[in-house]
C-alpha positions in Angstrom: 119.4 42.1 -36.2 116.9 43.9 -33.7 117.3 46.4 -30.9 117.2 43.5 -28.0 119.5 41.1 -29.6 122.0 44.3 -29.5 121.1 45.0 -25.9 121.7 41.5 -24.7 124.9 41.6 -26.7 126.3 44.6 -25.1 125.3 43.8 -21.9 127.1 40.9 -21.9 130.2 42.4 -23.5 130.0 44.2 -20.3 130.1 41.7 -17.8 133.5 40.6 -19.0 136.5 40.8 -16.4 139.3 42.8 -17.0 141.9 40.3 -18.2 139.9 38.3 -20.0 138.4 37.6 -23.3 135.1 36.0 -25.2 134.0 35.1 -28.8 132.0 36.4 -31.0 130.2 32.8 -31.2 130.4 32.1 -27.1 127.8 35.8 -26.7 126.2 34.5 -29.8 125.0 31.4 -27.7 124.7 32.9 -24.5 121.8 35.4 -25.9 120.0 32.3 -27.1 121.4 32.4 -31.4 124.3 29.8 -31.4 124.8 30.4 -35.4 124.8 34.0 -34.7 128.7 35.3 -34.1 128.7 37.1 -37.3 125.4 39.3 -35.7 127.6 39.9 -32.9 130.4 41.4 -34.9 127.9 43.8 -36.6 126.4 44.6 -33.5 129.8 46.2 -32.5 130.4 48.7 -35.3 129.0 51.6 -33.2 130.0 51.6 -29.3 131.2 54.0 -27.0 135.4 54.9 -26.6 134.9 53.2 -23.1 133.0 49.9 -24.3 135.2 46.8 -24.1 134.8 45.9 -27.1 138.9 45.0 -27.2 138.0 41.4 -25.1 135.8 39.8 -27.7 137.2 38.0 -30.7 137.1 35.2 -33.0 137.1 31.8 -31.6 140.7 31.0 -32.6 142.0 34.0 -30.4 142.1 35.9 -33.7 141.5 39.6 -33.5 139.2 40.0 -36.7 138.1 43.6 -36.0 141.5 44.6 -38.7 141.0 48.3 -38.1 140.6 47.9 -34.2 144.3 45.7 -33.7 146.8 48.6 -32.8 144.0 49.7 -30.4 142.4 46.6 -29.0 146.4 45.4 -28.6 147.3 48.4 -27.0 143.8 48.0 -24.8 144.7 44.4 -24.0 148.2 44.5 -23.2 146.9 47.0 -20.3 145.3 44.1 -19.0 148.0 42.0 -19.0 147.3 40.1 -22.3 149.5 39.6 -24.6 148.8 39.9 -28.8 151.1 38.8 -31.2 149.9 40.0 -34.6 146.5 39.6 -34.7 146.4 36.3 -32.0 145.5 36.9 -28.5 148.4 34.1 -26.4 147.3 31.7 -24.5 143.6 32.0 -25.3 142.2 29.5 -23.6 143.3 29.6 -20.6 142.0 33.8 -20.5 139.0 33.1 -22.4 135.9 33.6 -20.2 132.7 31.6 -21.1 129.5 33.3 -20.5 127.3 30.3 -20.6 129.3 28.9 -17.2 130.1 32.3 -16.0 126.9 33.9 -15.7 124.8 30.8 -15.3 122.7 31.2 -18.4 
């Protein structure tokens, strides 16, 4: 994984609402590497405390990011999603596409 494919990544992590959520596979595609999600998830070991990092997960709605799920719940349920578990509820309806969202 290089330096640009991070940028991109993180860029578009930042262009997603408050109140909604991505996956790891949905950025993958948008920055041009559809078989790429896993990239994406290494990509977001190291961010800043403010980074939203909480509104991307696996496609399923899952949380994957085990360490991050009291934080990323406690995150998300500030913006009015709910997490049971590890699963984000009703998923599709919040989840937020960045292919039709930001015209790529």
């Amino acid at each position: 994984m290089n330096e640009t494919f991070k940028q991109q990544v993180f860029e578009i992590i930042k262009m997603i609402p408050e109140g909604r959520v991505t996956s790891y596979g949905a950025i993958a595609k948008a920055v041009g590497f559809p078989n790429h999600a896993r990239h994406v998830g290494n990509a977001l070991r190291n961010y800043e405390e403010n980074f939203p990092a909480h509104r991307v997960c696996a496609a399923c709605g899952i949380i994957s990011a085990e360490s991050c799920i009291p934080k990323f719940t406690k995150k998300l349920a500030k913006e009015g999603i709910e997490v049971k578990g590890n699963k984000i509820q009703n998923f599709k309806q919040i989840f937020w596409n960045p292919l039709d969202e930001i015209g790529f």
